[in-house]
C-alpha positions as CSV (number, residue, x, y, z in Angstrom):
1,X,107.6,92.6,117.3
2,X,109.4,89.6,117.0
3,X,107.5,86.5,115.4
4,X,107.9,83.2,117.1
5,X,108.4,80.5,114.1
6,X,107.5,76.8,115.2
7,X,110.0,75.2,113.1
8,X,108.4,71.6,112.6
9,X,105.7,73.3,110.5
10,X,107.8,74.7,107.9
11,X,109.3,72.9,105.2
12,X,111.5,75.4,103.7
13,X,112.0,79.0,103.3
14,X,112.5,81.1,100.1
15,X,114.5,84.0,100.7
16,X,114.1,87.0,98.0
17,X,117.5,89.2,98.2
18,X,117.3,92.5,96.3
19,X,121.2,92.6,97.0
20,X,123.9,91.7,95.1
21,X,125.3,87.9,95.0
22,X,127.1,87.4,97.8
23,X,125.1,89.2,100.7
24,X,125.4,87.8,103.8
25,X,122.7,87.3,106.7
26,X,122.5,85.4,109.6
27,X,124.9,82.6,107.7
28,X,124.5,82.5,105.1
29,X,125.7,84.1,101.4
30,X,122.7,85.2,98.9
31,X,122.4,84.9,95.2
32,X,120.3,88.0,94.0
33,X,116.8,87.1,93.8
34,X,115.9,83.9,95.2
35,X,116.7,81.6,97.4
36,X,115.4,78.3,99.4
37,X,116.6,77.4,102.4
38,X,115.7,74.0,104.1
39,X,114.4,74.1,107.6
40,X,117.2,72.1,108.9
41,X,120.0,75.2,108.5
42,X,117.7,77.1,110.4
43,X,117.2,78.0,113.6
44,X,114.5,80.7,115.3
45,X,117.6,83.1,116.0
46,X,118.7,82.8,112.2
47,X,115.0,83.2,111.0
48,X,114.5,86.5,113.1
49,X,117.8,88.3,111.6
50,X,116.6,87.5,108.3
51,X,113.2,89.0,108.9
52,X,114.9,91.8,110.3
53,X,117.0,93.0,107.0
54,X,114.9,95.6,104.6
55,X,117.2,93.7,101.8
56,X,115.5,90.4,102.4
57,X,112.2,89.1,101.7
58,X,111.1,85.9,103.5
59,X,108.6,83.8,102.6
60,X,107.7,80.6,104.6
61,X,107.0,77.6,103.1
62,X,104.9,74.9,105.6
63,X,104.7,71.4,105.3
64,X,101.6,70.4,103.0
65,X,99.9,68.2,106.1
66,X,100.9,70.7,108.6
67,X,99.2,73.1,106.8
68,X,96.5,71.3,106.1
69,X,96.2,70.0,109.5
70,X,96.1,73.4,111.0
71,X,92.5,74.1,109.6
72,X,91.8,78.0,109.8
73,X,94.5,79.8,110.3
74,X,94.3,83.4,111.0
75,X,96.8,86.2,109.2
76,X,100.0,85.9,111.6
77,X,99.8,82.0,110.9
78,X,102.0,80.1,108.0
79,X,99.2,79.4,105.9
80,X,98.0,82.3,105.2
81,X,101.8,83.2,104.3
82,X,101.9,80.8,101.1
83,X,98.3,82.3,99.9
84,X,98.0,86.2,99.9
85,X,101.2,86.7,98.0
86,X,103.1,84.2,97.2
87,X,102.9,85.0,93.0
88,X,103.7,88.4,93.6
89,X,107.2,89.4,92.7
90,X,108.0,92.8,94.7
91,X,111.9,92.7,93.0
92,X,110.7,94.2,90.3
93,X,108.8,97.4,91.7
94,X,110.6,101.0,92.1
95,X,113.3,100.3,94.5
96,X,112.3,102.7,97.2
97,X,109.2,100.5,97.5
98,X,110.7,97.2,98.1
99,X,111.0,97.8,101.8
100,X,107.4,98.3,102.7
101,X,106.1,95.9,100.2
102,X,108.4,93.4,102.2
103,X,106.7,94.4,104.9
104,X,103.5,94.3,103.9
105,X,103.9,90.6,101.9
106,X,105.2,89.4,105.5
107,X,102.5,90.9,107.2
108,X,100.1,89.4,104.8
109,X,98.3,92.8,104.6
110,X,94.5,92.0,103.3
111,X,93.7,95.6,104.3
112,X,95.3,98.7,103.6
113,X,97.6,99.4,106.5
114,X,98.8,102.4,108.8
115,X,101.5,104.3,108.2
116,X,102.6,103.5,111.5
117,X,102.5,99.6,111.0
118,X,104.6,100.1,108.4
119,X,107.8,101.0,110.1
120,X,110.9,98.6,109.8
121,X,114.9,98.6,110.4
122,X,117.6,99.3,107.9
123,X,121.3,99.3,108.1
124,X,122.9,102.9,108.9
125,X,125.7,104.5,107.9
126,X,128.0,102.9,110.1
127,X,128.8,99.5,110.6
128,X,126.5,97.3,112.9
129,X,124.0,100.4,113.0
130,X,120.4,99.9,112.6
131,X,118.1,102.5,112.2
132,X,114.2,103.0,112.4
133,X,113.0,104.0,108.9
134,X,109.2,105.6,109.6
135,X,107.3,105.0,106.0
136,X,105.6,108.2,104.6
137,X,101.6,108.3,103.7
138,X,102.5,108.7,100.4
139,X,104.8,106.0,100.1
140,X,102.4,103.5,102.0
141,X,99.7,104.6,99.3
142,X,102.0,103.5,96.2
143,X,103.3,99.8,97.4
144,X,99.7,99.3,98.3
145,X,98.5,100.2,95.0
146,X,101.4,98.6,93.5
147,X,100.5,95.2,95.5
148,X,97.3,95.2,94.9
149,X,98.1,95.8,91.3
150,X,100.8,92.7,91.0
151,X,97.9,90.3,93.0
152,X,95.7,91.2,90.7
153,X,97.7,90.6,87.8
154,X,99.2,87.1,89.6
155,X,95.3,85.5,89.6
């Protein structure tokens, strides 16, 4: 499940924490809310464990020409990344949403989504532990009708 990033067609990328200041990842120390990070302290490894973290929202910013150059890009691609989403603030729905709607704004979800597609890793109870959090129907119904609600409002 692990994307591949090709690094010389990003520019930047704006990490969203939901954490407070001073969360760690793969590096580096968060501010809550926020944060850019310039393709040049990154690497694909560090990119990856970010992704990873339920408390961390990525969003990829690409170069304007490489972008541009790219022509059609399909929804796994970085230019679809900036455009689905990218006004939509998912810090400020319920809490217990924030996960999926992370998932779903990296995903670049244009159609409602499975349950099943919406599964993704937290942190466990004990140190280093990760576990598999499985996303109810219920659940997947309110961030999608929360996202669609906060794109709409974003236009």
């Amino acid at each position: 499940m692990a994307n591949k990033f090709n690094l010389s067609l990003i520019a930047s990328v704006i990490v969203t924490c939901m954490q407070p200041t001073g969360y760690r990842r793969a590096g580096f120390s968060f501010e809550q809310g926020k944060n850019s990070i310039p393709v040049d302290k990154l690497d694909e490894q560090k990119l990856e464990a970010i992704e990873k973290d339920a408390r961390l929202s990525m969003q990829i910013v690409p170069h304007v020409e490489s972008a541009a150059a790219q022509g059609q890009l399909d929804a796994d691609n970085l230019g679809s990344t900036v455009k689905l989403y990218e006004q939509v603030d998912y810090t400020q729905a319920p809490q217990e949403l924030q996960p999926i709607l992370a998932v779903m704004i990296d995903a670049q979800m244009s159609l409602k989504p499975k349950v099943d597609q919406l599964t993704y890793e937290a942190p466990g109870e004990n140190d280093g532990e990760v576990i598999e959090v499985k996303v109810s129907a219920k659940d997947r119904d309110a961030a999608w009708q929360w996202l669609q609600d906060a794109a709409s409002e974003a236009k």
